[in-house]
N, C-alpha and C positions, 0 to 999 in steps of 0.2 A: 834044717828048715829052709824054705825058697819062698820067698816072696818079690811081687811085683809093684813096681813102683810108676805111676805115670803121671805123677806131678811131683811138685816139692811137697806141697801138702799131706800127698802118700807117705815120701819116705818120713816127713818128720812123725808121722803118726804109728809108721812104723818100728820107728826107734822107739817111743813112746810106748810102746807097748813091751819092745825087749826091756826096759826101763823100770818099768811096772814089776818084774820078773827077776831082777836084780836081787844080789843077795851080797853081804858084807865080805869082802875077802876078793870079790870075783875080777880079773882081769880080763875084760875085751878088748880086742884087737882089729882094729877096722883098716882095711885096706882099699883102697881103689886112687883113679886116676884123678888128676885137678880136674874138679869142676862136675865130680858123679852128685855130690849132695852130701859131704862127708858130715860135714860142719851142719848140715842141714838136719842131717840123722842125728846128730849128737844134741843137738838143742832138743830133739823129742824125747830124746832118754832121758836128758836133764830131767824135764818136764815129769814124765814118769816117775824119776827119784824125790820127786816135791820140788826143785831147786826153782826160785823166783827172780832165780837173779838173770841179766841179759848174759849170754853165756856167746864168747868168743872165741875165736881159733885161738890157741896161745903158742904162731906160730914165731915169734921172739922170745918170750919166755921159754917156752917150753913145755908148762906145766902150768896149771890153773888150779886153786881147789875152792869148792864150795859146798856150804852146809846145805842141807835138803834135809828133809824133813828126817828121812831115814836116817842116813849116814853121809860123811861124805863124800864127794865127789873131785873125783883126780881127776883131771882132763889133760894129756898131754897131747903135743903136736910135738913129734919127732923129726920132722921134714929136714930140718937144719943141723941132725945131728952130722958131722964127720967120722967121729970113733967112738966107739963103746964106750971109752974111760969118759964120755963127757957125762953120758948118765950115772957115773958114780960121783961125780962133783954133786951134781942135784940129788943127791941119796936117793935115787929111784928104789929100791930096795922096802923102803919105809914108807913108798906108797904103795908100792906093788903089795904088800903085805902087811899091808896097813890097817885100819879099822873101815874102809871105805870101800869104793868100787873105782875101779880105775879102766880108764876108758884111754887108747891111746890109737891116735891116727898115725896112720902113715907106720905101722908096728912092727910092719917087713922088714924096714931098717934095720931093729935090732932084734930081728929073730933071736937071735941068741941069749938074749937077758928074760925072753918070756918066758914064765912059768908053763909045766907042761898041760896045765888043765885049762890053761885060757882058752878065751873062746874065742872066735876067730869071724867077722864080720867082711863080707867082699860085695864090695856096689861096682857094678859093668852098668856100662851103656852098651845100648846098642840101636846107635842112628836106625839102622833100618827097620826099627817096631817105633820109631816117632823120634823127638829130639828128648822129651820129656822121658821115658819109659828107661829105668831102669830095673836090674837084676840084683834082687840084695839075697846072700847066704850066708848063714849061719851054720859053722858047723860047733861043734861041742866035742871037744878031744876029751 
């Protein structure tokens, strides 16, 4: 799936809608550069999952979780990992396959710990269709 984004508003209503579509078990993977709307897309998923609560980057934590209506929700920001073994300290394992939906930005980092059926989320900019307009894709492995 390709969808287009030209404001914040879009993408959060975007994620919002992947969100909605969420299902217990499932690992997304969101990838893009500082400042495409990562954190922006994830508060519209939240939103989708029922989640009421103000939802942040947990880019010192690492990992966030919140109830929603459905299930929970995992929210990691991996930005600061250095080595894999730092996500066996945080039992990533137990969320990745947890009761919830686990939502991890920046998820490139540890390609290697991600389950083979996650899904896989990429926001592009691209200045020259405006500052505002970006490229969100979803693919489904």
């Amino acid at each position: 799936m390709i969808a287009v984004s030209l404001s914040p508003k879009d993408t959060m209503n975007i994620g919002k809608e992947i969100g909605l579509k969420a299902e217990k078990g499932q690992v997304y993977c969101l990838v893009g550069d500082l400042g495409v709307g990562k954190t922006i897309f994830t508060k519209g998923f939240a939103e989708g999952l029922g989640i009421k609560e103000q939802i942040t980057s947990p880019t010192f934590t690492i990992v966030n979780e919140y109830l929603g209506t459905q299930m929970p929700f995992y929210h990691f920001d991996v930005y600061r990992i250095q080595e894999l073994e730092e996500m066996d300290e945080i039992g990533y394992e137990d969320y990745f396959y947890g009761d919830g939906v686990t939502f991890i930005e920046w998820a490139n980092y540890i390609e290697d710990l991600i389950p083979e059926e996650a899904i896989w989320i990429y926001i592009e900019k691209d200045l020259s269709k405006g500052l505002e307009y970006r490229l969100i894709t979803i693919q489904i492995t």
